[in-house]
N, C-alpha and C positions, 0 to 999 in steps of 0.2 A: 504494500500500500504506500502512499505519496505520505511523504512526513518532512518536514521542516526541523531544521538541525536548530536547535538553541544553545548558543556562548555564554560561558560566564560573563555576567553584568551584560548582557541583551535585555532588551525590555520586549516581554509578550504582550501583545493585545487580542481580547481574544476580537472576534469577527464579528460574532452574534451578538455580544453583551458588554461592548464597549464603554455605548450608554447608560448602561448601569456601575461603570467603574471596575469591571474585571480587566485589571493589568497587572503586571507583576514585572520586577528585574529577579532575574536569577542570578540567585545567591548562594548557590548549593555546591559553589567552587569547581562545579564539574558540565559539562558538556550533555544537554537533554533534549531529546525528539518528541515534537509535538506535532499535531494534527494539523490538517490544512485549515482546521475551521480557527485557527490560531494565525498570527503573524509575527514573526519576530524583527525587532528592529535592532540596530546597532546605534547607539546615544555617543555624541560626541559630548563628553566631559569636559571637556577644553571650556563648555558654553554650560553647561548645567550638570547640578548636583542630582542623583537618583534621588535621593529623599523628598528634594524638591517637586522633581517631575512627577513624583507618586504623589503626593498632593495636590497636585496640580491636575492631573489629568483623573481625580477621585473629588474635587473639589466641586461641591451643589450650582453654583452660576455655571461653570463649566460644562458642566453634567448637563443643564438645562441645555445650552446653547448646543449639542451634540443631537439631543432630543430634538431639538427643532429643526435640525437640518433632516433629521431624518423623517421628520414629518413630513416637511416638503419634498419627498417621494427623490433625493439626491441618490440614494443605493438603500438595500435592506442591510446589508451587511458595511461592515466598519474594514472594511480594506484598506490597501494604501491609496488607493485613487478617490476614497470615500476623504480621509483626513489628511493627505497632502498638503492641503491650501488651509485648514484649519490654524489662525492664529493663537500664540498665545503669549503673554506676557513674561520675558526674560530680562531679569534683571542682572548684574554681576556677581559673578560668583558670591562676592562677602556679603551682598545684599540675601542672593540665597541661606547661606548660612543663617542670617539671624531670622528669616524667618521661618528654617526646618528646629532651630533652637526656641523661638519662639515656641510653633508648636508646640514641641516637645513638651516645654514646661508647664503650657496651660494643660495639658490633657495629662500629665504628671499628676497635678493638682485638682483633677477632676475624679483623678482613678482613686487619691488618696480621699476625697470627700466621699467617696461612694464606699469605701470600704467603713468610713462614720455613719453613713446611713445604717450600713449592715449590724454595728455597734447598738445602734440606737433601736433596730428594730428585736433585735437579740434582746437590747435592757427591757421590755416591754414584758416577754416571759420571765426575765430573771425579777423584774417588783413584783408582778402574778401572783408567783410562788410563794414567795418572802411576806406580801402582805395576807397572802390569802393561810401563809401556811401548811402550804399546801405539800405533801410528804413524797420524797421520790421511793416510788415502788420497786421494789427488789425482783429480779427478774422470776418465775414462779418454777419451779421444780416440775420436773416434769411428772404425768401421772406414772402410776405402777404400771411395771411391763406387764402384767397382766391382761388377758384378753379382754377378761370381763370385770369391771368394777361397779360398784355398791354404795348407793348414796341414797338418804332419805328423802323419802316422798316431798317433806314440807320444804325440801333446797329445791326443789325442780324451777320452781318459778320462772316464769318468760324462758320456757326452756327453749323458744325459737330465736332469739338473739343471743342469748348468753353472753352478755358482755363482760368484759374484766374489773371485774371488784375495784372502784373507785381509786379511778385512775385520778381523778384531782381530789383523790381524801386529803382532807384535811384537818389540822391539830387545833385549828383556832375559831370553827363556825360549824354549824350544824348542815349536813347534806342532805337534801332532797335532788329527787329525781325530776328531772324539767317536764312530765307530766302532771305532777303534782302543783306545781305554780304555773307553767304555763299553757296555751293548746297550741299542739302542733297540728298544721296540714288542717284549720277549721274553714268550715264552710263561710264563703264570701257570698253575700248577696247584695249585688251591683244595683243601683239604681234603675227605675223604669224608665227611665227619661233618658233619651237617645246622646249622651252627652260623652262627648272628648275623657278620656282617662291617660295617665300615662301607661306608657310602654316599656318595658324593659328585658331585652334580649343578652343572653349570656355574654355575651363577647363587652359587654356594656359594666357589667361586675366586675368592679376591682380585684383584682387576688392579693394585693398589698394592702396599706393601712392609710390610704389615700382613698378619701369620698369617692363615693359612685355618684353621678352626674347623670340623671333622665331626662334626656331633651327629648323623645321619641314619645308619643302618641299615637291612640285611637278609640275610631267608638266603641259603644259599650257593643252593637251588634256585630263589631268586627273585633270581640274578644273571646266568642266561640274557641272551645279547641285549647285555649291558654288558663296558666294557674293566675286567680285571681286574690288580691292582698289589700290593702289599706293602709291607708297612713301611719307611720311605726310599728308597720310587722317587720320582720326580719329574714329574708329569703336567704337562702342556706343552700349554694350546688349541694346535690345528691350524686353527682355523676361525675366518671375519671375522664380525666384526669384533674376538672375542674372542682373536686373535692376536696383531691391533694394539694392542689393549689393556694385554697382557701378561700376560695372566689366567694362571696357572702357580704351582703349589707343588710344597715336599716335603713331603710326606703320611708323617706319624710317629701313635704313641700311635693306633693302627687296632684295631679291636675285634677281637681274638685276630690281631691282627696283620696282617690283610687287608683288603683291600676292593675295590671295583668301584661305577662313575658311568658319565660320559659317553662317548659312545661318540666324540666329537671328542675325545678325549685323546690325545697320543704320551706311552711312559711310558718313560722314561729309565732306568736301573736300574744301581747301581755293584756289578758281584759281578767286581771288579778283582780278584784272587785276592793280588795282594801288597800292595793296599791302598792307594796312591798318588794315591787320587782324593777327597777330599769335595765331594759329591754340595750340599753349597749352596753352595759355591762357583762350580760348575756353572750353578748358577741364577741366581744373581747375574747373571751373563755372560748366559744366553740373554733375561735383561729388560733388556742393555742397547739403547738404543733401533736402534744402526746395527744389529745382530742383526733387530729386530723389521721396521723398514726395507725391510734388504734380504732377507728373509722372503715382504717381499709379491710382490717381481718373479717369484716360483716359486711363486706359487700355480698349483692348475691346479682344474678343475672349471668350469661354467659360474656366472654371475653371480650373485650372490648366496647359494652354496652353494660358495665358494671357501677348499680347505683348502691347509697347507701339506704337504709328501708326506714321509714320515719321509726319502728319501733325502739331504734337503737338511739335515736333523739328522745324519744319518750322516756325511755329506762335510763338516760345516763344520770348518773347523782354528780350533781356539783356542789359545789361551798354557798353558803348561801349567807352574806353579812347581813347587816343592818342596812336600810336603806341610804340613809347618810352615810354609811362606810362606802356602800355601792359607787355613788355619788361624786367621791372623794378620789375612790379608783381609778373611774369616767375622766375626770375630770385631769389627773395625773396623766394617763395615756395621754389625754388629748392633749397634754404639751407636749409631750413627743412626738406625739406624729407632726403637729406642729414645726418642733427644732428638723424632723425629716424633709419636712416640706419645703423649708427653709434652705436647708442642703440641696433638695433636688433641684431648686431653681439657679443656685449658686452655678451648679454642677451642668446643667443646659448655658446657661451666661457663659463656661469656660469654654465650653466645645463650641458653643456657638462664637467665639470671640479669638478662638485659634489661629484660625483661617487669617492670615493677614489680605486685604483685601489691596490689590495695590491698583 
């Protein structure tokens, strides 16, 4: 077959996905054959720095300005006869230099903020625990090799989930099981009046600790088919790998107060009649990670189409404070996720501000 010889320090482009920034210099010190669907160039260094040009031909106005030419129907593919006459801005060597060091340093500084984010979302589990108390579980011993073993009648309970004995016990609050304070998966009954609701489709749930955002709508007769919820319920994925994830909010400020999405949602809902429960608090607890964890041992469904079953929501026991301690907890996270947020914007400003624009 036709193959194209690659030199140390050649620069590949590929043909097909130029425009997307797949280029590369080979640096693998050794001599490589690639495809025709590739092209390999020879870079006179004399005039530019590799690190530069890789910036540069990966750089977003760049990018665009490739994209448009290819709109206007100039070749499908990115050949030499395609980017021949493609200008681009070259400045002197030293000028190159400061701005492949530039670079460097912003996106240095960006990798080092994002490993703070990981800090801060890690600190979130480790006050959890500490405030709640909450006791790490010792790994369980396995049953008797025995084929058959023998356990009393009055342990059988919810013998269909069987889930792991209080997995968030704790030394400092009493545990109830979230059927007992709250309903899961309760019946909605939407208004009769043909009126707009929000919408909210999986892909739209945060799996981090950054707000879920519903800009999506519809009427109440085109909410057939979809799980239906209410102003501070709490949708919860049931389905992998969105489980694992932790993909879950509480769903506030709903257009006339309603709404209806995915239909992988369990929805949580606090109509606690003497009020003893905040409902993010709740949630808090269901993204910590041993929750998510031991989540996946009860999935059931076949491969790939594996949910979690509301009964293991119903049966799990959590800690259960005061409502002011609740409050206090709420309130605590949400300056962290806060200082996160605060980080993430930092951290788009750096990347975004790499790029020396000349």
């Amino acid at each position: 077959m036709d193959l194209y010889k690659l030199y140390v320090n050649d620069l590949l482009v590929s043909n097909i996905n130029f425009h997307q920034g797949a280029i590369a210099i080979n640096n693998f010190k050794e001599n490589l054959l690639c495809s025709t669907h590739y092209q390999p160039y020879k870079v006179n260094y004399k005039k530019i720095i590799a690190d530069y040009l890789i910036l540069l031909l990966r750089d977003k106005l760049f990018l665009e300005k490739v994209n448009n030419l290819k709109t206007n129907g100039i070749k499908t593919e990115a050949n030499y006869n395609f980017i021949r006459n493609i200008q681009i801005p070259l400045p002197d060597l030293s000028t190159q230099q400061k701005i492949v060091a530039r670079y460097n340093n912003k996106i240095l500084q960006a990798e080092q903020k994002e490993k703070q984010i990981i800090e801060l979302q890690t600190s979130i589990e480790v006050y959890l625990k500490s405030e709640l108390g909450i006791v790490e579980q010792k790994q369980e011993k396995n049953l008797s090799d025995k084929l058959l073993n023998f356990i009393e009648f009055k342990n059988l309970g919810k013998w269909d989930i069987n889930i792991k004995k209080n997995i968030l016990l704790s030394n400092k609050f009493k545990m109830k099981s979230i059927d007992n304070i709250l309903s899961v998966n309760p019946k909605t009954n939407l208004p009769k009046e043909d009126m707009e609701i929000s919408f909210l489709p999986m892909e739209d749930v945060s799996s981090t600790n950054d707000p879920t955002i519903i800009t999506e709508t519809r009427l109440i007769s085109q909410s057939k088919g979809y799980t239906k919820f209410k102003n501070n319920d709490l949708v919860w994925a049931k389905i992998t790998p969105c489980m694992q994830n932790g993909k879950s909010a509480v769903v506030k400020n709903l257009k006339n107060d309603y709404g209806c999405g995915s239909t992988e949602f369990h929805i949580i809902r606090n109509d606690n009649s003497l009020n003893e429960i905040n409902i993010d608090y709740i949630h808090y607890l269901l993204k910590m990670k041993n929750v998510l964890q031991n989540a996946i041992s009860h999935f059931s469904g076949s491969v790939g189409q594996q949910r979690v079953p509301d009964s293991y929501l119903k049966n799990l026991q959590i800690p259960l404070p005061p409502l002011q301690t609740q409050f206090q907890i709420v309130s605590r996270i949400n300056k962290i996720k806060s200082q996160s947020s605060t980080v993430e914007t930092e951290i788009k400003k750096l990347r975004k501000n790499a790029i020396y624009r000349i």
